[in-house]
Structure formats: C-alpha cells, structure tokens
C-alpha positions as CSV (number, residue, x, y, z in Angstrom):
1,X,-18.6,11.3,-21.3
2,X,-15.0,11.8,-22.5
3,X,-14.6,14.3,-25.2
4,X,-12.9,12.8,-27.8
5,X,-10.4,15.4,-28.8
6,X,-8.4,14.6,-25.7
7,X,-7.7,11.1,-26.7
8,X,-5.1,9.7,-28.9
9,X,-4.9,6.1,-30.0
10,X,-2.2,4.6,-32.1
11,X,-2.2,0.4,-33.0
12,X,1.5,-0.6,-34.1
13,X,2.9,2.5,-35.0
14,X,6.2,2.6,-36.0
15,X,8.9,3.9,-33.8
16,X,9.2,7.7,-35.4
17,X,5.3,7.8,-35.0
18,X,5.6,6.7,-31.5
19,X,7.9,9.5,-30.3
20,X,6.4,12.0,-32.1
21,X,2.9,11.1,-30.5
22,X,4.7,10.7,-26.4
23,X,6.4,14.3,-27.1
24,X,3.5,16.1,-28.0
25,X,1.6,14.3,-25.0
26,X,4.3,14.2,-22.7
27,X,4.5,18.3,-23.4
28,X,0.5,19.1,-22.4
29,X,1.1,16.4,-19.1
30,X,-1.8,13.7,-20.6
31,X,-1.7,10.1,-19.2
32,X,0.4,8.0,-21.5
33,X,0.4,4.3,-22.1
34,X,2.7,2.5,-24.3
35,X,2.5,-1.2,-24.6
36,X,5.7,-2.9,-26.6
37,X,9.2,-4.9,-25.8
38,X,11.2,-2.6,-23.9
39,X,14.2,-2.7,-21.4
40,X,15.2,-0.6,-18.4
41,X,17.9,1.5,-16.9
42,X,17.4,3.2,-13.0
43,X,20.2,4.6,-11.9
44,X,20.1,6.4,-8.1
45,X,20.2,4.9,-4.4
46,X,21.4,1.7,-6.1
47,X,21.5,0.5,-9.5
48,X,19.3,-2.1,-11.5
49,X,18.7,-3.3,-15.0
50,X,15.8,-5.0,-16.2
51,X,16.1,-7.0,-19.6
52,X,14.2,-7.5,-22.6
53,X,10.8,-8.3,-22.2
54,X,7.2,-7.1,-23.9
55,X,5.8,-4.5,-21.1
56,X,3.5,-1.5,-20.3
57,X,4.6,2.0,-19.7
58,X,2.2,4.2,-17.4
59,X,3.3,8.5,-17.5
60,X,0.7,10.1,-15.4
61,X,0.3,13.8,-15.9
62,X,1.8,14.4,-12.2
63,X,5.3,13.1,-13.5
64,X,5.1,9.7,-12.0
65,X,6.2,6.9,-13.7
66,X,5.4,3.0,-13.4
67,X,6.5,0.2,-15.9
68,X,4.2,-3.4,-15.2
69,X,4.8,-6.8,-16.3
70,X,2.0,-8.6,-18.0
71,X,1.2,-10.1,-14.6
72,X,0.8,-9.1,-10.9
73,X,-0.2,-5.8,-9.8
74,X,2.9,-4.2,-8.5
75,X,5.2,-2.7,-11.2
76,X,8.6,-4.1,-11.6
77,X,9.6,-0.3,-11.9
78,X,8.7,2.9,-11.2
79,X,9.3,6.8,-10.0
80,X,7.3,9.2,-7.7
81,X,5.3,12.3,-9.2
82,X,7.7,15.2,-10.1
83,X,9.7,13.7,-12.4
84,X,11.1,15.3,-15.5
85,X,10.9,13.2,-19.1
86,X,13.2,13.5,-21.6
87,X,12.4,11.7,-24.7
88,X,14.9,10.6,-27.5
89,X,14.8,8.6,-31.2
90,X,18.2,7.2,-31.8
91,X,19.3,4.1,-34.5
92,X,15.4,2.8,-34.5
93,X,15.5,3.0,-30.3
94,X,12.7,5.1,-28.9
95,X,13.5,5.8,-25.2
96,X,11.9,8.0,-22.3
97,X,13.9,9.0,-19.3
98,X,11.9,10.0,-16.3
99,X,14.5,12.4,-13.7
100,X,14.3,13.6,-10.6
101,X,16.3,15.7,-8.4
102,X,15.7,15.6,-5.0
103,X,16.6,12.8,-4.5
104,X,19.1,12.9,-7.8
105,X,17.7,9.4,-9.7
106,X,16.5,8.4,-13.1
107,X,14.6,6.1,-15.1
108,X,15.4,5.3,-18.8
109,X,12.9,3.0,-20.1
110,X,14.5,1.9,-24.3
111,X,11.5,0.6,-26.6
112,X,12.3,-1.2,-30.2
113,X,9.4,-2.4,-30.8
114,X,5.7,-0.7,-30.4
115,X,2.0,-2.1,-30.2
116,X,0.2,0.5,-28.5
117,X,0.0,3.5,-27.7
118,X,-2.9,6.0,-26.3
119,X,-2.8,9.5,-24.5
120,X,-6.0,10.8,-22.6
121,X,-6.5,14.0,-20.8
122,X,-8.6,12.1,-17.8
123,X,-10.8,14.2,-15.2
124,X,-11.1,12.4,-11.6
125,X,-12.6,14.3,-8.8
126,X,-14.2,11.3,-6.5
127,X,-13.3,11.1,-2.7
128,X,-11.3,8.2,-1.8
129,X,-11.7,6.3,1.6
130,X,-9.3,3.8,3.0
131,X,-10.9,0.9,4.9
132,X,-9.5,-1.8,6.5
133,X,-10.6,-5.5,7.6
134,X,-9.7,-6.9,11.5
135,X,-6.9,-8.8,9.6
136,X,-5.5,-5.4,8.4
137,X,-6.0,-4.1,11.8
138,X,-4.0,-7.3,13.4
139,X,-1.1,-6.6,10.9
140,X,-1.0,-2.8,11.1
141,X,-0.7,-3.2,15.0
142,X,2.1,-6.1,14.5
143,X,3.9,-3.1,12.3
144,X,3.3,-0.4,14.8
145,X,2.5,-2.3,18.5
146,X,2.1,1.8,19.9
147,X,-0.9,1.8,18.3
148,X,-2.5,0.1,21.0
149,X,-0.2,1.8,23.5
150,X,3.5,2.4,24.5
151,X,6.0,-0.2,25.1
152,X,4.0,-3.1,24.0
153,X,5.4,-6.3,23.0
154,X,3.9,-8.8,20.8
155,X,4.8,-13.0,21.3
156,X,2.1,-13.9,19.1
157,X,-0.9,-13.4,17.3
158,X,-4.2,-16.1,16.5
159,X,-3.0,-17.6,19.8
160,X,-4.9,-20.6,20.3
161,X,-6.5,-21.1,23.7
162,X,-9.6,-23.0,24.9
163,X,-12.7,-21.0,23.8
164,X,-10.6,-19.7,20.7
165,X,-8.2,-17.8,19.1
166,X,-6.5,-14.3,20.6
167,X,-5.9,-11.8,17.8
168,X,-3.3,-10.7,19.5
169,X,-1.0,-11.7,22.4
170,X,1.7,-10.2,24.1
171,X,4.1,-8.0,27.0
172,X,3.1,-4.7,28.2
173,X,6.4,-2.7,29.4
174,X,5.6,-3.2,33.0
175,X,6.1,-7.2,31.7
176,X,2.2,-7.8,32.1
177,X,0.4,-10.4,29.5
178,X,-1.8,-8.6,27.1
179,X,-4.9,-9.6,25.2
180,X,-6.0,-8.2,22.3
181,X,-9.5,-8.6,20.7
182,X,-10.1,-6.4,17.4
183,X,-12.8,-6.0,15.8
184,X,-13.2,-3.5,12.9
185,X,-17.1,-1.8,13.5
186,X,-18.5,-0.8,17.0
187,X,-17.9,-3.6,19.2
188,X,-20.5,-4.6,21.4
189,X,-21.4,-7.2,24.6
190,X,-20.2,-10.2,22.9
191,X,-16.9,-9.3,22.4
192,X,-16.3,-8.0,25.9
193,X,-18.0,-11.8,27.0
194,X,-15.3,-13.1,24.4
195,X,-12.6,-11.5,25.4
196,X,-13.4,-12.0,28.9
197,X,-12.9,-15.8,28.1
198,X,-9.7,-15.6,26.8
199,X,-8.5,-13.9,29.7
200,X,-10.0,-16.3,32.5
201,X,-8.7,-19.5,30.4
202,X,-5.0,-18.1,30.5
203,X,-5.0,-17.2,34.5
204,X,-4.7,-21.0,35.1
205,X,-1.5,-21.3,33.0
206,X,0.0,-17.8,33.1
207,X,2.0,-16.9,36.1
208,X,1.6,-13.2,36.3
209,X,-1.2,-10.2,35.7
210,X,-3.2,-10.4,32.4
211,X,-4.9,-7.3,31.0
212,X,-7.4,-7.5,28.2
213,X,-7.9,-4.9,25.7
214,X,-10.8,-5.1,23.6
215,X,-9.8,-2.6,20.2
216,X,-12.2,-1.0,18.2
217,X,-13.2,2.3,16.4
218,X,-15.8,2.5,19.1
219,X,-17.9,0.4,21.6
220,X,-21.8,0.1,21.8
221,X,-23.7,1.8,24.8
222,X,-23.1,0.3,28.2
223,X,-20.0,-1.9,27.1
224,X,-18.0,0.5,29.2
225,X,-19.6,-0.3,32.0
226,X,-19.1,-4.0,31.7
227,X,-15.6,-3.6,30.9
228,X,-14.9,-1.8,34.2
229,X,-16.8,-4.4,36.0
230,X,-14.7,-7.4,34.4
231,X,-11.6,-5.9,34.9
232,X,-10.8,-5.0,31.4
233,X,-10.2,-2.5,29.0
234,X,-10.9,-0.1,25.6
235,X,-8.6,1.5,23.3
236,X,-10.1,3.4,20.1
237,X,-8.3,2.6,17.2
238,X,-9.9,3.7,13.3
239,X,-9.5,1.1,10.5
240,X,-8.5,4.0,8.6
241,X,-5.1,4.4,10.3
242,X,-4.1,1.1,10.1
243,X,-4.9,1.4,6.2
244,X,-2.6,4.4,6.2
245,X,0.4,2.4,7.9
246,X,-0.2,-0.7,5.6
247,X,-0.3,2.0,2.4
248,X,2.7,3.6,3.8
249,X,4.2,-0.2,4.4
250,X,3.7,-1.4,0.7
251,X,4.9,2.5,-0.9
252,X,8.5,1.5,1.2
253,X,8.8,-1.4,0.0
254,X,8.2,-0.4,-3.6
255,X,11.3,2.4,-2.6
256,X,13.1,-0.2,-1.1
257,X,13.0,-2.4,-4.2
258,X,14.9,0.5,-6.8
C-alpha cells in the first residue's frame, strides 16, 4: 500500500499554489502531474510551438518529460530522462522548462490556468518482458530484412498464392526467390507441410531457384529432419528482438517528430 505521506494532491489550485507545490516536488525528484490549459516552446534540432490547448504534464523522477493531449497515446511532446527543470511564476504564468545538454535542447511548457495537480513518490520493481505477435515479427523483418540473413530483399509480404498467403516474399543476394513462413512459438510439422506448399505452387510460375525459410524461436523435435528432406530451411529468430526494433522504431520516430 502507498504510504500516504509521499503523495500530494491539489484540485484547482491557484497558480502561486501550483508552483510552490512542482518546486518542492520537482526538488525531491517525485512523479509530477499537472492537468490545465497550457502552451509549448522546444527549442533544439528544430523548432516547434504548440498553441493553447487544456493538456497533461507527466515529470518523472528520472528527468524525462512528456506533455499528452486528451486523446491518443503518444504525447504531442516530450524529452528523454536527464533533463534539468527550471520552474518560474511570472504576471500570473506558471511555466516549467525541462533542459538538456547533450544534445543542447529545451522544453518550456507555460500554464495559466490549473485543475490538477498530484506528486507521488512511486516504488516499481517488476520485470518487464517484450513479446511480440507473427505480425510484429513480419514488420520487424520488413524494418531489418538481415534478420533473417544478409543481403535479402523483400517484393512483398501476405503474397497470395494457391494454398494461401506467404508472410513474406522476396530476393536473396545471389537473386534467388525467398519464402518466408513466421510463426511466433515453436513451429512444428504443419508449418514445414505449409510452407512446403507455397514453395511447390510458385515453381510452376517462377523462373529461377526458390528457397523456403520457415522462421521461428525454435522448431519441434524431428522438424529438422523434414526440412532437410524437402529441401528447405530454419532460421531462429526471438519475438523478443523484433519487439526491441519495433520499440526502438516508435522511440525514433517520437525524436524525429521534435
């Protein structure tokens, strides 16, 4: 249970009571949320302004900083961890301005109006594990094609042929087809028999050699066998690594957005 003495909760406050409260919790690194109409300033890589609008603040106690819109899940601005604040009460303007120096950018978020405002000293020790579905997999390998191996080129992917769809279709660098079937737990006979399928039903329109790959974290006992004997083969790939370049993807493109 959360020991009440390390949370602070303030309803409307006015704006003196406001910075008061943030500079006290900003100084002893708690979590801070402020809800209230606010406007931004970043100034770094680039430059951006966001207008008016009723918002909610996010200081975590590592320095980072993220500012969210009333809807969707990514904020509309934000900072790293590491940041230094800076907090100021000027003409009835409360403001917060998050800096950081390598590389040399900052953050000013103005308020002028407050409805909420709560600081909590939070304890969170639980593992976290990163898991991914085949789609993930599919998309993570259409990011990073070496995942599978070297030099491959994708054409396609969800490649409609005659007993279904190929997850993923494309060029190995010695200009071969290549035949992709994912699948996310230990893959067993039926998905060498399925990709096997895809294979055979693209010889008859495919002038040149087709390899199949069937990828998977690992493969039941005696699918080896059977791949050798049809001709096809196995690359180990953990769901967990494709979450990691699909994280990494969306924290660029967060960077990218300043």
């Amino acid at each position: 249970m959360l020991n009440r003495k390390f949370v602070m909760v303030l309803e409307e406050p006015t704006i003196e009571k406001t910075f008061e409260a943030v500079r006290s919790a900003l100084s002893r690194k708690r979590l801070i949320i402020i809800v209230g109409n606010c406007w931004v300033d970043y100034h770094g890589r680039a430059r951006s302004t966001l207008s008016p609008g009723e918002r909610i603040l996010i200081i975590k106690g590592d320095g980072s900083v993220l500012v969210h819109r009333p809807r969707g899940y990514e904020p509309v601005n934000w900072q790293p961890p590491g940041c230094i604040f800076h907090s100021n009460l000027e003409k009835g303007i409360f403001s917060i301005k998050a800096v950081r120096l390598k590389p040399r950018e900052s953050l000013q978020i103005f308020f002028d109006k407050i409805y909420f405002v709560a600081a909590l000293s939070l304890m969170d020790k639980g593992d976290f594990s990163l898991y991914a579905s085949e789609e993930d997999m599919q998309e993570a390998i259409k990011i990073q094609p070496s995942l599978v191996e070297e030099g491959l080129r994708l054409i396609t992917y969800e490649k409609k042929v005659e007993p279904g769809f190929i997850d993923v279709y494309g060029i190995d660098k010695e200009g071969r087809i290549v035949v992709i079937e994912i699948k996310r737990r230990k893959a067993g006979k039926e998905a060498v028999i399925q990709l096997s399928r895809y294979v055979e039903s693209l010889k008859s329109t495919v002038n040149r050699e087709i390899r199949g790959i069937l990828v998977a974290p690992q493969i039941s006992r005696g699918v080896q066998k059977l791949l050798i004997t049809l001709g096809l083969e196995f690359k180990q790939l953990d769901p967990k690594k494709c979450a990691e370049i699909l994280e990494k993807r969306k924290i660029k493109r967060l960077e990218d957005f300043h």
